[in-house]
N, C-alpha and C positions, 0 to 999 in steps of 0.2 A: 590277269587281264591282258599284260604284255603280249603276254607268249601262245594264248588263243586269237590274238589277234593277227600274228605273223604264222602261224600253222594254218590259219584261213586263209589266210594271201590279202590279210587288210592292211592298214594303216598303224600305227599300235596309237591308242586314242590321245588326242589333243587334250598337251600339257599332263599329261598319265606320268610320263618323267621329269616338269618342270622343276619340282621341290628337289630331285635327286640331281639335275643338273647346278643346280642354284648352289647345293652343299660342295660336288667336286670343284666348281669354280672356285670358291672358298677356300677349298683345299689345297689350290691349282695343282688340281690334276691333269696330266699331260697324255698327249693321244699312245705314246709307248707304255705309260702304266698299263694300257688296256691290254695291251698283247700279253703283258704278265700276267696279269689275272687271269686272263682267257686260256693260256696256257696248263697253269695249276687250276684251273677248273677243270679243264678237259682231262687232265690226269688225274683228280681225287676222285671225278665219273669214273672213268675209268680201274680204277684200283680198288674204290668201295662198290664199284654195282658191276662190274665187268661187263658193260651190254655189249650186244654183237654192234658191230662195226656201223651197219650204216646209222643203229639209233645212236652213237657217240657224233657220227656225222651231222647229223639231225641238232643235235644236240649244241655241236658245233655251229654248226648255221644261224643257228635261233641264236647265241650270242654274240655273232658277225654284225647282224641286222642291229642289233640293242647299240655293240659298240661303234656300229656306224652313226644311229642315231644319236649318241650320247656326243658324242665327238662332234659333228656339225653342230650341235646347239651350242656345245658347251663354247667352242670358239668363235661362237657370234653372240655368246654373252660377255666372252672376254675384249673381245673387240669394241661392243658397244658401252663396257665399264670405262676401258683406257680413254674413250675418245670423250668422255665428260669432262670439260673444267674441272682439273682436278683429277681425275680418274688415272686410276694404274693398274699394272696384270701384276700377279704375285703378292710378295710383300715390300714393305715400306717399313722404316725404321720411326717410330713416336716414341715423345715423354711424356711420362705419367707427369700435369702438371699441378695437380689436386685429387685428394682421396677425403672422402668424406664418408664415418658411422651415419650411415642413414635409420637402420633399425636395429635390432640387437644381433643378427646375424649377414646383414648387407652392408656393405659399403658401395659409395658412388665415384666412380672415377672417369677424370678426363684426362685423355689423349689429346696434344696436338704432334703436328710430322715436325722431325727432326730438320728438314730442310726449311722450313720455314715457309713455302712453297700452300697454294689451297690445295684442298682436300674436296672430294666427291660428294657431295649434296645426298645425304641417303634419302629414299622412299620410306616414309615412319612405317616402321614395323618390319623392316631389314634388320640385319644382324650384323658384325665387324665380326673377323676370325683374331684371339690373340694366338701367339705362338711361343712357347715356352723352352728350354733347355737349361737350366743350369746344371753344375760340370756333376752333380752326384746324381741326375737322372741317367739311364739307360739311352732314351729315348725320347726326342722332342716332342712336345706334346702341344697339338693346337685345340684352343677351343671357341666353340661361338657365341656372343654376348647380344642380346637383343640391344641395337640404339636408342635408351632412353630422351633422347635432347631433341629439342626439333632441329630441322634439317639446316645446317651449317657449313660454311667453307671453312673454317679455321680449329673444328675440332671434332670428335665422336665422346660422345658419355655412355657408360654404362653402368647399369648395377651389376655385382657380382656377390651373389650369396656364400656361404661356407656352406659347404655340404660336407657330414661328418666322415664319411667313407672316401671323399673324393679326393684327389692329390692335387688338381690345379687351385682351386678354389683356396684352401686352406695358405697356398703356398702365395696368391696374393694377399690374403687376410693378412698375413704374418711378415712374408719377406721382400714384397714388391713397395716402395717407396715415391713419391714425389722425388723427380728429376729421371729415375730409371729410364732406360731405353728401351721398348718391347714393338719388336716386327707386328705390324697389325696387315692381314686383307683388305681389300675396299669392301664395301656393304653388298650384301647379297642378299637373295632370299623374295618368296613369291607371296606372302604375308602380307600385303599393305593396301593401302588405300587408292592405289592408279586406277584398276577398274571399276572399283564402286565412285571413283571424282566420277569419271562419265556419264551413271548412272546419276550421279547429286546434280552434274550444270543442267541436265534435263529437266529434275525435280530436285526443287530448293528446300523443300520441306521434307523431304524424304528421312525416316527418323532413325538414328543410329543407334546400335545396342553394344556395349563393349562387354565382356565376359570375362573373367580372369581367378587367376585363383594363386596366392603366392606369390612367388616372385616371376609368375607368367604376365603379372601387371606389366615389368617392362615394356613391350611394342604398344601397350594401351597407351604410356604415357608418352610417348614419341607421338602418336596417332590422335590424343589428344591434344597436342600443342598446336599440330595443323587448326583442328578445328576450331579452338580457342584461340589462338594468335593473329585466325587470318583476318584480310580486310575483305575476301573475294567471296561476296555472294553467295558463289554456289556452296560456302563450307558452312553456311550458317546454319546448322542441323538441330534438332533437338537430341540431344544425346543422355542417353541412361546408361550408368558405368556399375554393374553389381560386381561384387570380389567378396572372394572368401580370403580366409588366412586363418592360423592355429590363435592366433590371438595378437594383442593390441603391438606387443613388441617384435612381432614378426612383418607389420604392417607399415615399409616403408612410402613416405609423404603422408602419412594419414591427415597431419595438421594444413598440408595443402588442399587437399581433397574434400575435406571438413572444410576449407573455406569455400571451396569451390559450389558445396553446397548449399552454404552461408548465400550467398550470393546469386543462388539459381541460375548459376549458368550450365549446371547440369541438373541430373537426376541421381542419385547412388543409393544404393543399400550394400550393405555389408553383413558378411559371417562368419562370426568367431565359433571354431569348432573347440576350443576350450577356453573361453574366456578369461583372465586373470582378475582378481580383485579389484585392481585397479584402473580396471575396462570400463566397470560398472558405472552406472545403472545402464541397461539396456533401455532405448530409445528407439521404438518400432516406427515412427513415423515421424521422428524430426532430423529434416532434413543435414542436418551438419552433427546430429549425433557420433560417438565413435566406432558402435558398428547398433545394428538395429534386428540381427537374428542370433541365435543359439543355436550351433548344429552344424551337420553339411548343408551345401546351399540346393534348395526347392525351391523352383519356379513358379510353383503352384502357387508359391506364398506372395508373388509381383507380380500376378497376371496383369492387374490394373498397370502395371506400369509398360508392359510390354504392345509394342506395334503385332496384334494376333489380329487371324480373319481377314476383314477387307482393308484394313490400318497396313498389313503388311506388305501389301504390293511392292513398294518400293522401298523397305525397310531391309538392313542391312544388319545384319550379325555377327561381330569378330568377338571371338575364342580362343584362350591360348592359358595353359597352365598343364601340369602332369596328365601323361596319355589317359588313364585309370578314371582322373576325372573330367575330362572330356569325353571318352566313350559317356559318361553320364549324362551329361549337359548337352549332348548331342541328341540324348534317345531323348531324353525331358522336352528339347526343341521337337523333336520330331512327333513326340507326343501330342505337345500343344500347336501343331498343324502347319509349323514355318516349315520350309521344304528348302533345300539342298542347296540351291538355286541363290537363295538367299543365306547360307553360312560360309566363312573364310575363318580358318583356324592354323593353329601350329602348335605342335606340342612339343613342351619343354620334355627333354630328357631321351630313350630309348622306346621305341614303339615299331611293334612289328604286327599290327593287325589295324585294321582300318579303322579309325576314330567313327568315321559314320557308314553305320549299319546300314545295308539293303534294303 
């Protein structure tokens, strides 16, 4: 899309690179890494495809334009991070001040800063970068954690899952402690709820849908607490929360979430794609049941619960769990007639092909 956009002589499309900026800021990446890369790109063109001269040129160019534009943005996000109460470029030294087993493979942990100093107010459904090095790694390793906690001067929470292949993940499960030191980023990321508020102070009933699956739940419940917390009008939403997970002990806050529905202050359905014995009985329609479907998660099966047709005007859609199953949940929405317009997603993990279809 980029690069048909700049070989026409247009604009390359608004917010096309927001989410890519959102991640180098993160990373604080610096306007000289660009020349590096640009560099070793021009050369690996060069050595695997040997073009003639002026298409390397071309070639050239068209990554001039990208690295200009990445560069502007990126240092009028870094600028507009530091200048928040709170806000800093780079990293910042935190102690892990609590870890808490939330489900049989997440823990919850919180960060306050070492200086004792506020910290930056995240946008629920931002992310914090940690950053890793102990002396038997090669290489430092950063990674990014959705902010589960609602929005705070005095600290950032996360969950952080074990994933069996993975090297950070495990190395918190095991060897990161209360009291530790660990360099975190400020929050970043284009995931939240700022442009759909504008669309809520407008319309106060405008009805919200959260989507999740796993431990993609995180930015939900950040993004929940807004809405449940607040005293401001315009967040009084009716909100419907569906999640999948492999089953009951996969499924961190269940017994909150279960009250939450106890108490109607939401909507939820749940689905255990392998139930355990101890899940049981399945509960299709009570609202604080543990989960109420069998299976991967179908739409078809909550139509009634879903803002579709003329309910959806101003109805709002957040997504976020493995690429694989949001390309699902995306064609299923698009199936059942909500339009583009209307979804904000983020997918956990690696994803190199567009979540939503053409």
């Amino acid at each position: 899309v980029s690069a048909t956009a700049v070989l026409e002589g247009k604009p390359i499309p608004d917010g096309f690179l927001e989410p890519i900026n959102q991640k180098h800021c993160a990373l604080h990446v610096t306007p000289a890494q660009y020349g590096v890369v640009g560099a070793n790109l021009l050369a690996a063109i060069e050595d695997c495809l040997s073009p003639p001269k002026d298409v390397l040129n071309a070639w050239g160019d068209f990554y001039g334009v990208l690295a200009k534009a990445c560069i502007e943005r990126e240092e009028a996000i870094y600028k507009q991070v530091e200048s928040l109460p709170g806000g800093w470029r780079g990293m910042r030294d935190f102690k892990l001040v609590s870890k808490e087993k939330v489900s049989d493979e997440t823990f919850k942990l919180e960060f306050q800063p070492t200086d004792g100093k506020p910290v930056a107010k995240h946008i629920p459904g931002q992310y914090t970068t940690l950053w890793f090095h102990p002396p038997e790694w090669e290489h430092r390793q950063p990674r990014h954690y959705s902010i589960c906690s609602a929005p705070s001067s005095e600290s950032y929470t996360i969950l952080v899952k074990r994933e069996k292949k993975g090297l950070v993940s495990p190395y918190i499960h095991d060897s990161v402690l209360p009291g530790d030191v660990v360099p975190l980023s400020p929050p970043h990321g284009d995931f939240n709820m700022a442009n759909a508020h504008k669309l809520w102070i407008a319309h106060q009933t405008a009805p919200v849908v959260f989507i999740s699956a796993g431990i993609g739940m995180t930015p939900v419940l950040s993004m929940l607490s807004l809405i449940q917390g607040s005293s401001d009008p315009s967040l009084g939403h009716p909100v419907t929360w569906l999640h999948a997970s492999r089953h009951g002990g996969e499924h961190p806050y269940r017994e909150m979430l279960r009250g939450f529905g106890r108490s109607g202050s939401l909507r939820r359905r749940v689905w255990y794609e392998e139930p355990r014995e101890e899940d049981r009985p399945l509960q299709s329609d009570a609202p604080d049941a543990a989960y109420h479907f069998e299976g991967r998660m179908d739409l078809n099966q909550v139509t009634d619960l879903l803002p579709l047709g003329a309910n959806a005007k101003d109805a709002m859609y957040f997504f976020c769990g493995p690429p694989e199953w949001m390309k699902s949940i995306a064609a299923q929405l698009n199936q059942l007639g909500v339009t583009k317009d209307h979804l904000a997603f983020e997918p956990f993990g690696p994803h190199s092909e567009e979540i939503i279809q053409e």
